[in-house]
C-alpha positions in Angstrom: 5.4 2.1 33.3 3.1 2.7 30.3 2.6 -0.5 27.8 5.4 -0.6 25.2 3.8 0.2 21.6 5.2 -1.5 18.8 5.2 -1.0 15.2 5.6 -4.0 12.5 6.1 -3.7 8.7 5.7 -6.0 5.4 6.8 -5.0 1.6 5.6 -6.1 -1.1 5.9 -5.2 -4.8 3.6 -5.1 -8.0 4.0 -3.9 -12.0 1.2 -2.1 -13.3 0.2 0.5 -15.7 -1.8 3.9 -15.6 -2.5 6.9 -16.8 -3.9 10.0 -15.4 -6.6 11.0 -17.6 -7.0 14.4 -15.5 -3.4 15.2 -15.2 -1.2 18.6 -16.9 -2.0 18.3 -20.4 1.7 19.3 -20.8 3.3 16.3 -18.8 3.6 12.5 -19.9 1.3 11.8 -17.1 -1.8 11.4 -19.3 -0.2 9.1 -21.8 -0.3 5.0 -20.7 2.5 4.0 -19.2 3.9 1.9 -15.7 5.9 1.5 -12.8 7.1 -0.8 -11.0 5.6 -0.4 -7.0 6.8 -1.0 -3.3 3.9 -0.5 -0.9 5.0 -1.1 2.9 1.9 -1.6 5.5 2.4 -1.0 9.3 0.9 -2.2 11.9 0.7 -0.7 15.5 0.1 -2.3 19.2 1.2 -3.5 21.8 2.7 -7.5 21.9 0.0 -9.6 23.2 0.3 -12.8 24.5 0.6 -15.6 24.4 2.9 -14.9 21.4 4.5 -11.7 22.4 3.7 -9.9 19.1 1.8 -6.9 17.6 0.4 -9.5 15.0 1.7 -12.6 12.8 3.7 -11.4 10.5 3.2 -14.1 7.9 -0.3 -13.2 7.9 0.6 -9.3 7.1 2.9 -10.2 4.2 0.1 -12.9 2.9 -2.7 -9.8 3.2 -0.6 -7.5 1.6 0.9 -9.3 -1.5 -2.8 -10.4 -1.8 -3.6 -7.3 -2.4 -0.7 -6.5 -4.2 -1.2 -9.5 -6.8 -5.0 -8.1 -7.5 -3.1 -5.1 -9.2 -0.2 -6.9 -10.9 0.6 -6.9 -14.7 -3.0 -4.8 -14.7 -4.2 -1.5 -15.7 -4.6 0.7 -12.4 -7.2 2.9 -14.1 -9.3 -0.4 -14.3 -9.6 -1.2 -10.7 -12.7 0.2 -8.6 -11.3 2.8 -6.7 -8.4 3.4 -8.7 -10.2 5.2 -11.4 -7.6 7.8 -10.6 -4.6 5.7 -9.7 -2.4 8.6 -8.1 0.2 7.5 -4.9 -2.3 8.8 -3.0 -5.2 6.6 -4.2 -3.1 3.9 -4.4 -2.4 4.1 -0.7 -6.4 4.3 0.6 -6.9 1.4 -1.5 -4.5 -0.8 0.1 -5.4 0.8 3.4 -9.2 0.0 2.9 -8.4 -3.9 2.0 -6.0 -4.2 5.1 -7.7 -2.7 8.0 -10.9 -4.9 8.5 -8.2 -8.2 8.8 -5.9 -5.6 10.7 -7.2 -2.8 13.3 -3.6 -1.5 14.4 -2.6 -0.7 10.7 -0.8 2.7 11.2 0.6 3.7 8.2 0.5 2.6 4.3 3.5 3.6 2.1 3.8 3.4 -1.6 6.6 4.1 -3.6 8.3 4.4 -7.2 11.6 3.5 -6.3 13.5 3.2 -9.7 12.5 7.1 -9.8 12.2 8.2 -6.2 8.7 8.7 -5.7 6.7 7.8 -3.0 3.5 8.6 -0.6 3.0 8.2 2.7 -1.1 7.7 4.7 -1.1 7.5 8.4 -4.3 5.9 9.7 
């Protein structure tokens, strides 16, 4: 029998603003304005021992609503890396800070829930 992958996911959630300086000059994009976010990391591997798991969860949520907290109550366009702050952006940046502290992150999802947006990056 092959070893039994496993995936493991945190949420965490942020307010920020942005505006997309590059967007349709007919849509509200371009104008300054927020959201509230939900970004979900995964994680990917098998459960090693002695524990049993893919990785400590407690140290997944900490990472990630570290993260999280550096864009809170901030302006997105502010942020290196975020100049454009699209989903997509968005995602790579919280991929880039997670994946030196965690090699088997799989998958980084951020969302708009409150008006059902969201994007997916598989690593």
């Amino acid at each position: 029998m092959t070893q039994p992958y496993f995936e493991i996911t945190k949420a965490a959630t942020f307010d920020a603003a942005h505006y997309l300086a590059e967007g349709p000059a007919h849509r509200p994009y371009t104008n300054l304005h927020g959201h509230s976010f939900k970004v979900e990391a995964t994680v990917r591997g098998p459960a090693v021992e002695p524990v049993g798991w893919v990785a400590d969860l407690a140290d997944l949520e900490s990472a990630l609503k570290g993260v999280a907290s550096e864009l809170d109550h901030g302006l997105l366009n502010e942020k290196p890396g975020l100049e454009r702050p699209t989903l997509e952006h968005i995602c790579l940046y919280f991929a880039e800070r997670l994946k030196p502290a965690f090699p088997g992150l799989s998958r980084i999802v951020v969302s708009r829930p409150t008006i059902g947006e969201s994007c997916a990056f598989s690593l």
